[in-house]
Phi, psi and omega in degrees: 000338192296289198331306165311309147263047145256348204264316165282020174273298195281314181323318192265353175278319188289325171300340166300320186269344127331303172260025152300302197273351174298310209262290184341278209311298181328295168330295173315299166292355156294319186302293194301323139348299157318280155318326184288323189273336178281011186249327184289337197266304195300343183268333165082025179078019193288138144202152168340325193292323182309000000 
């Protein structure tokens, strides 16, 4: 029975700790994202492509 609740024990740290790096990782790339589109508005839309 120990073997069991050590085993939801470990499960729910681990599931926490996912999605902690889950939601970190997101974060970052919205952030950088961000920055990418405030250079692009500042730039006036300008690209290689035109």
């Amino acid at each position: 029975m120990k073997d069991t609740f050590s085993f939801l024990f470990w499960g729910y740290n681990v599931i926490w700790a996912g999605l902690a790096v889950f939601l970190i990782i997101t974060w970052s790339r919205l952030g950088r994202a961000e920055k990418r589109l405030n250079a692009l508005e500042r730039s006036g839309g300008d690209t290689a492509n035109d």
